[in-house]
N, C-alpha and C positions, 0 to 999 in steps of 0.2 A: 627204648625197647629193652625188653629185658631177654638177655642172650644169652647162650653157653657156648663157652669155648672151648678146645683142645686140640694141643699141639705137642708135636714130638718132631725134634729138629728139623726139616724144611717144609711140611707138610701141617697144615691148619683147618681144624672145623668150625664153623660159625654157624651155629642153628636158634632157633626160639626155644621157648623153655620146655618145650614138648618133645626137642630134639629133632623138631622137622624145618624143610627148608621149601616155605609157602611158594607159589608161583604169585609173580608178580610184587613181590613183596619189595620195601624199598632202604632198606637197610643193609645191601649187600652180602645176606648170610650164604652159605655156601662151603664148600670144599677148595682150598687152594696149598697152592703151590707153584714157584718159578712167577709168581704171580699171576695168575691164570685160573680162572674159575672151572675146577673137574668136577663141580654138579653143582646143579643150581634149583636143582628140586628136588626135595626128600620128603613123601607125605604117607603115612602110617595112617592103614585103615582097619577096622574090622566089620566085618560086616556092611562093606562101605562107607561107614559111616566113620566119625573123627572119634579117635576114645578119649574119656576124660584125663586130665591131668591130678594126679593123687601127691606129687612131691619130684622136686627137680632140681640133685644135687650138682652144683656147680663148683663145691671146694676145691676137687684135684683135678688139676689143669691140665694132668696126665688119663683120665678117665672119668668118664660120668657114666652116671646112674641115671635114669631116669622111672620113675612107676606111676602105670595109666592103666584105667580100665574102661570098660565099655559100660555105654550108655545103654537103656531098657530101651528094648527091642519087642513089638508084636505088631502082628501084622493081620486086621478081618479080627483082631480079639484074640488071634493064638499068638501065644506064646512062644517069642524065638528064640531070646537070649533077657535072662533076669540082669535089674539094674545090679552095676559092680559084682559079676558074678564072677568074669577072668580079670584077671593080675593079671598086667602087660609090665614087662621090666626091659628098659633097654638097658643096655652096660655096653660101653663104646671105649676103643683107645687108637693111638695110631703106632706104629711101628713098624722100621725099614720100611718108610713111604706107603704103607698101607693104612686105609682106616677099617678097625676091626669093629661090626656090631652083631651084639648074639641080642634078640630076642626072642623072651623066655614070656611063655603063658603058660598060668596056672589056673584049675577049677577049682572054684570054692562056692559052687551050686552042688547042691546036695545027691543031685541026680546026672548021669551023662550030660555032654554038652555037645555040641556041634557047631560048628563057628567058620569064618574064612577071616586068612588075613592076607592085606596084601599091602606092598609097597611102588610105590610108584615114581619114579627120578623121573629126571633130565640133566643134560649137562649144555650150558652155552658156551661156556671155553672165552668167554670174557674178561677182556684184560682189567687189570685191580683199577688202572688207572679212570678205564669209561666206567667198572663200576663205582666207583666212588664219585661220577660225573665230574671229573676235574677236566679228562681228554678226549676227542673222538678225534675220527681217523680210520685211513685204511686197515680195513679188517678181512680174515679171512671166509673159509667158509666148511660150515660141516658137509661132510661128507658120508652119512649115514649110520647105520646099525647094523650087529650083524651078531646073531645066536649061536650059540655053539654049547650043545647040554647044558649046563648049570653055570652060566655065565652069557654073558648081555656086556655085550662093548659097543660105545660111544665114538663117534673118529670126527676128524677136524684136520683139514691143510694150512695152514695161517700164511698170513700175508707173508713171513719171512720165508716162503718154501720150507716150514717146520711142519710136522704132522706129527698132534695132540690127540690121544682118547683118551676114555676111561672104561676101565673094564670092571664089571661087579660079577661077583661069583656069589653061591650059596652052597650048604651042604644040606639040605633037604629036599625032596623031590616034589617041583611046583605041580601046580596043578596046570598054569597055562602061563604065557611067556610073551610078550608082547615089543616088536620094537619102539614102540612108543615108551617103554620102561615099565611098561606097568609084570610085576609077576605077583601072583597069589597062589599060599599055599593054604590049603585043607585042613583042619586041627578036629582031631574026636580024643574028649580029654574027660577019665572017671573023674566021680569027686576027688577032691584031691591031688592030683596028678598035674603033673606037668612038661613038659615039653619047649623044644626050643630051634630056633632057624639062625644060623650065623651069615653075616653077608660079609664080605672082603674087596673091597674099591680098591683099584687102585690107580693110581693118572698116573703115566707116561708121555715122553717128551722125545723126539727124534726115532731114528731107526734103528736103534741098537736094542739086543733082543732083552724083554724084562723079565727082570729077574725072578726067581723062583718064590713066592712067601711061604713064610713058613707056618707051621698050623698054629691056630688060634691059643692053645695051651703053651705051647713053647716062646713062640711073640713074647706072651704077657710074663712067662718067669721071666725071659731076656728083659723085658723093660724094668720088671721090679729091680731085678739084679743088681741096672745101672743105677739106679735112683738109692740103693743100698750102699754101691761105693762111692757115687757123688755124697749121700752124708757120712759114710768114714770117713770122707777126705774135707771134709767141710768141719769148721773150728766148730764147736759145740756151746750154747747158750742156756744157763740157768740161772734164771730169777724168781723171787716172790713176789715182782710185780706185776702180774697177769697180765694186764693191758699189754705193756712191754715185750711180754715172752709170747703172745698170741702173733704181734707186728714180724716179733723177728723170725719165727715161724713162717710165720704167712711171707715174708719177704725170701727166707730162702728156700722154699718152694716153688716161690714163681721164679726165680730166675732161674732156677732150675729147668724149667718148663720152658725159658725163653732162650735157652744155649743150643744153637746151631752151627754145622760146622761144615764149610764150604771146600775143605782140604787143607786149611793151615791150622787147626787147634779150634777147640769150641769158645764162642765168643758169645755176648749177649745181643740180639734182636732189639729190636727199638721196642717194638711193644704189640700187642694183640688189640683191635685186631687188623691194622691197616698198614702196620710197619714191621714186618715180621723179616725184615733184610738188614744186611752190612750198613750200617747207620754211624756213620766217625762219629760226629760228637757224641752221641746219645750211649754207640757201644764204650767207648773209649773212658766215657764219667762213671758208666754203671759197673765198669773192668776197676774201676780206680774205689768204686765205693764198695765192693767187694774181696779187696785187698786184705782185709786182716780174715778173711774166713776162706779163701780160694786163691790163692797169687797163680795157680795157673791157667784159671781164664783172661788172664791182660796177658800174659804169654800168648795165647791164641788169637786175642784181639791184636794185639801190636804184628805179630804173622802174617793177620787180615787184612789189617790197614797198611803195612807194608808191601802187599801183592798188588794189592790196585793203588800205589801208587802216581802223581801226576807224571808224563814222560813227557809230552807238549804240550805247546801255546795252543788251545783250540777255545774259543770265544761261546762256541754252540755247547759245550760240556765245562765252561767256567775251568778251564784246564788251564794249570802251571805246571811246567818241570815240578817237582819237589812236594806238592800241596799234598793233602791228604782227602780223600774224598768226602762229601757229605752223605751220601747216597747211592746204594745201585739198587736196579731194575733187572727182570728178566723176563718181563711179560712182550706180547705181541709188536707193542707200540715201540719198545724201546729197541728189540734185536732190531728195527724195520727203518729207525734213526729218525721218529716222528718225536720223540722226546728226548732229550739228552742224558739221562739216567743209565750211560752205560760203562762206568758209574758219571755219576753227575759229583761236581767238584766246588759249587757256590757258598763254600762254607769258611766262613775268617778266622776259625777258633780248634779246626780239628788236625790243623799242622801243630800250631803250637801243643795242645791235649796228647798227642803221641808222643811227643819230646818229654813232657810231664808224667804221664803216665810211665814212659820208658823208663822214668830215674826212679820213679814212685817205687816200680817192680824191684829194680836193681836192689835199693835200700833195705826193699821188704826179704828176699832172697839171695844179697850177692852175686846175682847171675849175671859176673861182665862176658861169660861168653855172647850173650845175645845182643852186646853193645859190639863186639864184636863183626856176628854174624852179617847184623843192619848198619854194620858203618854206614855202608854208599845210602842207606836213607837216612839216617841220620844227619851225612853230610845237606843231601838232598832238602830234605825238613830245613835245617838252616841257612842254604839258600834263599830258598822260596821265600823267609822270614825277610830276608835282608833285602832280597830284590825285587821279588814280586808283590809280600807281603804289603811291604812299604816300599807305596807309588812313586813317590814323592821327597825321598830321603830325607824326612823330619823325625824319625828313630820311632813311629807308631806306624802298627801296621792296620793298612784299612780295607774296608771291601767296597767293589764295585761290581751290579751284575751289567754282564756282557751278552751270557744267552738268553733269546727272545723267549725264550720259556722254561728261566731260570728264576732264582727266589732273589725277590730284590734287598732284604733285609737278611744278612749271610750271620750274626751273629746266634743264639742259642733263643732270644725272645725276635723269631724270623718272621712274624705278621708284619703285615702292611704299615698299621696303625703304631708300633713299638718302640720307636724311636721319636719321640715328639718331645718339640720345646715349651717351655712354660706361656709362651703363647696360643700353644694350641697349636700352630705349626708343624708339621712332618717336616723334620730333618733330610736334607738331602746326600747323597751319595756322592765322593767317597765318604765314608763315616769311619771314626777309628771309634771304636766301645773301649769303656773303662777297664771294662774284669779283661778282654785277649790282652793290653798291655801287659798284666800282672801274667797271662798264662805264660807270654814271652818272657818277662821276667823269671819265671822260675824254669822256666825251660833251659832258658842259658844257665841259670846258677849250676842246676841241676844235673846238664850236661857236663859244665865246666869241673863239678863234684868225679864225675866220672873218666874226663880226659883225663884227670891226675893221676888215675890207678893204673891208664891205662898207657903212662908214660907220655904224655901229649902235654907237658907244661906251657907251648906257644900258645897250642888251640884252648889250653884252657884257659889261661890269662888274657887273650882278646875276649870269649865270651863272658868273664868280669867285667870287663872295660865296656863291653856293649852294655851290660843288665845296669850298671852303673850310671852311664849315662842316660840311661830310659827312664829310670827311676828319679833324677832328677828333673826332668825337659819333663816326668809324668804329673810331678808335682806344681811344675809351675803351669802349666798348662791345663789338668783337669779341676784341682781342686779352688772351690771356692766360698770365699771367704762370707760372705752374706749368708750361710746356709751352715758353714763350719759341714761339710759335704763336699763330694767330687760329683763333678758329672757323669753323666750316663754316657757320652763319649764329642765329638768335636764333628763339625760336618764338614761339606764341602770347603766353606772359609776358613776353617778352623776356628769358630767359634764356639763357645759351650752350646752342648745341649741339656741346658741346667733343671730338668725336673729328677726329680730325687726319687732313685729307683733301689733295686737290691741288687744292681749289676757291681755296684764298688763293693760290695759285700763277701764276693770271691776273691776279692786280692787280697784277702787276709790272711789266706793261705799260703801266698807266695812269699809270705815276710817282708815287701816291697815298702812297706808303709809305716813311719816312723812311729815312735810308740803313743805318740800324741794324739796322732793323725789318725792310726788303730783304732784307739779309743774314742776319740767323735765320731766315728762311722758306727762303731758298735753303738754307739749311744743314741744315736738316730733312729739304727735297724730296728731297738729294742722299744724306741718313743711308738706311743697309740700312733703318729701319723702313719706308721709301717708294719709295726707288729698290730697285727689284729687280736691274739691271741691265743687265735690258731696257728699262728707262722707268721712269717713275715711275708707282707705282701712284696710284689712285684715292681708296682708302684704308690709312691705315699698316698696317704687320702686327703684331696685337696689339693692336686696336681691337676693342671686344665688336662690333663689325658685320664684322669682317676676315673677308672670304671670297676665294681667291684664284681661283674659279670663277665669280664672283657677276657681273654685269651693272656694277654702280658702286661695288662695296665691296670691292674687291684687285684687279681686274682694272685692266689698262694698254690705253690709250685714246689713239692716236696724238696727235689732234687735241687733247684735254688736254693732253700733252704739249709738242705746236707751239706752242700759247698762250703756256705759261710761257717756253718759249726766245723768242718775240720780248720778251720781258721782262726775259731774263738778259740777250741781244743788249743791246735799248735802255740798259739799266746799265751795260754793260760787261764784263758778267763774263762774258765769252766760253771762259775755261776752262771753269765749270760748265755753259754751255752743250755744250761740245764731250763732256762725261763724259754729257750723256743724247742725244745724238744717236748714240756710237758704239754706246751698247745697244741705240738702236731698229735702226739698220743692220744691227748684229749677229742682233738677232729677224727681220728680215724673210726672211733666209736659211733660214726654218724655213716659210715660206709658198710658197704656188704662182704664180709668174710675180713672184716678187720685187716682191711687194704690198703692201704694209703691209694687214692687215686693220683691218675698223672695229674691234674691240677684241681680243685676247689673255689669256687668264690670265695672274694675277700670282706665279707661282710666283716663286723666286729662279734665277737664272743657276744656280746653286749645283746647280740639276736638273740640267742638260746640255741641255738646249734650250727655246725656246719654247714654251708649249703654245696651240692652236690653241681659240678659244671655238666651239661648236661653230654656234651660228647667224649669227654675226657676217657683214652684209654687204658682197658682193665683186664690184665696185667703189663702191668710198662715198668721196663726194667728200670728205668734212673728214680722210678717210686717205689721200686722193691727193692733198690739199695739204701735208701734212705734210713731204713730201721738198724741195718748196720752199722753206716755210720753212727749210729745213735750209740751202741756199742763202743765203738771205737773212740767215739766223744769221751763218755763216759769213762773209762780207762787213761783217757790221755794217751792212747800210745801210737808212739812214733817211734820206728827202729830205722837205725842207719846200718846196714849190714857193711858198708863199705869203712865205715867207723865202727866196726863193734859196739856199736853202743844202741840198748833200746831206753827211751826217755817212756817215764809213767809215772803218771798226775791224776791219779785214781778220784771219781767223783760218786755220788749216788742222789737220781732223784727222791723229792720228801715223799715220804711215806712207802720207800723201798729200803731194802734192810738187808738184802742179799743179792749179789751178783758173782755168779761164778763160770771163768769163760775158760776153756779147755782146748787143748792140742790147735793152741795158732799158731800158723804157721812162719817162721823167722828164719833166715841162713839156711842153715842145714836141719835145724832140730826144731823144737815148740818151746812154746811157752804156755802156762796154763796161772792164770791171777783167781784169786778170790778177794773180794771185799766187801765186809758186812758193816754193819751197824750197832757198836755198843756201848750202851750206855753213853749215848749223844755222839761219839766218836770214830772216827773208822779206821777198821782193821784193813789192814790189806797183805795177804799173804803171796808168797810165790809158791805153789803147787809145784809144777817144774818148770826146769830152765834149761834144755839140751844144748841151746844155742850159743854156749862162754861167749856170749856178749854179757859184758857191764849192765846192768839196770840203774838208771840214775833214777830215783823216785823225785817228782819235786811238788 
């Protein structure tokens, strides 16, 4: 279906491309927030009838456009209303939990016009989880309508003893008012002339009185405003390579659009439009692939994920002391304890990802206060690694699910079907994955990096002694020699799970992997069995799991992808990074608004174009970081602020000629690189350097 979206931090629109929200429709569109459906019918009529669709802007994720006009109208031979005679324009945004729409009609009949428009809701207050049919369960029950002048509220008791409405306001004077939702206003419009009705929704949750909105002019500067200082503060990208400059564009925009803030720092949303919550892994990779343009959204993510950290052993929420979560909920189902998403904690990869991400930040900005702040998680995090982690004290940590209505496959490829052996087999549980090894590996390094500074010589030198021994017991135990490949991770026997995937692909980044062994993995990723040309696939083709339709078995996955290039980056080997970033480029030109989707089929180039997965969602932050890191590839750069030192290994794709990156952000100060192309050779200058850190070019 072809949908529009728009969001402004907890609150999300899902409509058709008309902007309206059908009845009975099966796609889930709607108004949400807390996860909870506050309307579930929006239909736009004139003259009772449906108006045409003339153009329907979907670029900014922060407002849409929409322009319709009505259809020829007569009635007995007279003449009611000439074909496309009004301009219908919707223009929508949301702000402080309101959704704002003005529609505006204009006459462009030559003569008077006379017309009715009217709009007509509903709201069922349905949890995200029954609309997406995953859960049913006790639910509660509306509790009527209720009119009050220029306004129409919605009300709902929920199973949890919570009381939901939504209330719609207008500033023009209806003609009639209905609690069924229906209101229609009267329009007498000269040539030319125009006019306009504003509506203002807004859902409310508990008894606490709501708050005042503010008028529709002032909202929209306060929205502009912030989307003015989010790009001051955002590192600046100029190229002549179009393609390029449109992704990283289009990339930070949408994550712009996806930063939501629950009361610890704004953090990134999994994606639009069915994961729009606290997401560990998903917030925690796209906070980390965001680093060289924003260091203080993994400030707010690490916040996040530190607030709902694990405190018990609970089996029904996948809960450890120490763990990090995978998930939280706030719809009906979950306050009521019919689902475990309060949060939910089934995840093997988002303890480790916060330890990582925490050193990431620290390097990118020196900030050991915040190592500080989160000692007790940090201790926390490294428990959990060591005891709960790993079941079994064989130094890999693995997952098993526990709740009855938790995700049985807890790594980052979490389908059913993701873990299968070259016999076709589903691998059973516990399972250790190849790439969490490697995230625990740099986790301790990482940490171990920052107990030095921070006076902790003991605690640093045990977590060497642990990352050391992982790294060997990882070696002898994943990697295998028939394939010159690791496995995708060990099952319950500790046997390989030997089909050859793109999971050993992230531990390139962890430095874990000798430089031999680096190198046969790059060499694999980059072979047709994995590179399609688009990217690299998930899994090789020619693996009894190879599907190139599948969710994690041949499909191409931006943000897998990004992983391994900060890997090739950090090594060095900036050509094979430059051979999977010009495929992804190459694919995104087969998408709408030059987006990298969350995932693609893995067909081969060899088709003639990308093919599009068909649920895959758009915008999903760990695919609008992806173009960053592309950036960040390209540059080479890695700064250690705790070493003063920033490392840059400047690269340029062929038939780009200029790249010049501005006010990133490092320590205390920026850095700004230029590197061009001339005469076969590249220049690379340093613009500034606030940061007296060392720049080692190599």
């Amino acid at each position: 279906m072809d949908y529009r979206v728009i969001k402004e931090n907890d609150l999300f629109l899902l409509t058709d491309d008309k902007g309206n929200i059908p009845e009975n429709h099966s796609y889930g569109l709607g108004l949400y927030t807390k996860d909870t459906r506050f309307l579930s019918k929006l239909d736009l009529r004139i003259n009772g009838q449906e108006p045409i669709l003339l153009s329907s802007d979907a670029e900014e994720n922060y407002m849409a456009k929409i322009l319709l006009t009505n259809p020829h109208m007569e009635k007995d031979s007279e003449l009611i209303l000439w074909r496309e005679s009004v301009e219908i324009e919707r223009t929508r945004f949301i702000f402080e939990g309101a959704l704002f729409e003005t529609i505006k009609v204009k006459n462009y009949f030559p003569k008077p016009v006379q017309f009715e428009l009217s709009v007509h809701m509903d709201v069922d207050f349905t949890d995200m989880f029954i609309v997406r049919g995953f859960q049913s369960g006790t639910i509660g029950r509306r509790t009527g309508q209720t009119i009050d002048g220029s306004s129409l509220a919605f009300h709902y008791e929920g199973a949890d003893n919570v009381e939901r409405s939504t209330t719609v306001s207008w500033d023009r004077e209806a003609k009639s008012v209905t609690e069924h939702g229906d209101i229609t206003f009267d329009f007498s419009l000269s040539n030319a002339e125009q006019n306009e009705v504003t509506f203002v929704i807004k859902p409310h949750i508990g008894t606490e009185e709501m708050k005042a909105v503010p008028g529709k002019e002032e909202a929209l500067a306060k929205l502009k405003a912030s989307y003015q200082e989010w790009s001051e503060k955002t590192t600046k990208v100029q190229t002549d390579f179009e393609p390029l400059q449109r992704l990283v564009d289009r990339g930070i925009d949408d994550l712009r659009v996806l930063l939501t803030d629950v009361g610890y720092g704004k953090f990134p949303v999994a994606g639009l439009p069915w994961f729009g919550v606290p997401f560990g892994r998903d917030s925690l990779i796209a906070a980390l692939q965001m680093m060289a343009f924003n260091p203080e959204v993994a400030k707010g993510t690490l916040l996040t994920m530190a607030a709902n950290q694990g405190q018990n052993v609970d089996p029904w929420r996948d809960e450890q002391p120490g763990k990090i979560m995978h998930e939280i909920r706030y719809g009906e189902l979950a306050t009521t304890g019919q689902i475990p998403f309060t949060p939910y904690y089934g995840t093997i990869d988002a303890t480790p990802l916060f330890l990582m991400l925490l050193t990431e930040y620290v390097k990118w900005t020196g900030d050991l206060d915040i190592a500080t702040e989160l000692a007790n998680n940090i201790e926390a995090a490294l428990d959990w690694i060591d005891q709960y982690g790993d079941r079994d004290g064989d130094l890999f940590v693995e997952y098993h699910q526990e709740s009855s209505k938790g995700i049985a496959n807890q790594g980052w490829k979490d389908s059913g079907d993701s873990v299968v052996h070259r016999n076709g087999d589903y691998a059973k549980t516990p399972i250790a994955l190849a790439e969490v090894q490697g995230y625990v590996y740099q986790a301790k390094m990482g940490i171990a990096g920052i107990f030095d500074k921070l006076k902790k010589p003991e605690q640093a030198a045990k977590l060497r002694e642990q990352a050391s021994q992982l790294k060997a017991k990882f070696d002898e135990e994943f990697w295998m020699e028939d394939v010159n490949f690791y496995a995708i991770a060990l099952d319950e026997n500790k046997n390989q799970v030997g089909t050859v995937t793109s999971n050993p692909g992230h531990i390139l980044f962890s430095e874990m992997l000798d430089e031999d062994k680096a190198t046969a993995v790059i060499d694999t990723l980059l072979s047709p069995k994995m590179n399609s040309g688009y990217g690299i696939r998930t899994m090789g083709e020619g693996e009894a799991g190879y599907n190139p339709m599948s969710y994690h078995d041949g499909s191409i996955w931006p943000h897998d992808n990004s992983m391994i290039l900060l890997g090739m980056s950090k090594l060095g080997q900036q050509g094979s990074a430059n051979v999977v970033i010009d495929g992804l480029i190459e694919a995104a030109a087969y998408f709408e608004y030059d987006r990298l989707p969350e995932l693609f089929c893995g067909y081969s180039k060899t088709l003639g174009k990308a093919v599009k997965y068909p649920v895959a969602c758009s915008p999903q932050a760990w695919a609008a970081g992806t173009p960053l890191v592309f950036i960040q590839t390209l540059l080479g750069l890695f700064p250690d602020s705790l070493e003063k030192q920033i490392v840059l290994s400047p690269s340029l794709l062929d038939g780009m000629n200029e790249l010049r990156v501005q006010n990133i952000s490092i320590g205390d100060g920026v850095l700004s690189v230029s590197v061009s192309r001339k005469e076969g050779s590249l220049d690379v200058s340093i613009l500034e350097n606030t940061t007296g850190f060392e720049i080692v070019q190599k």
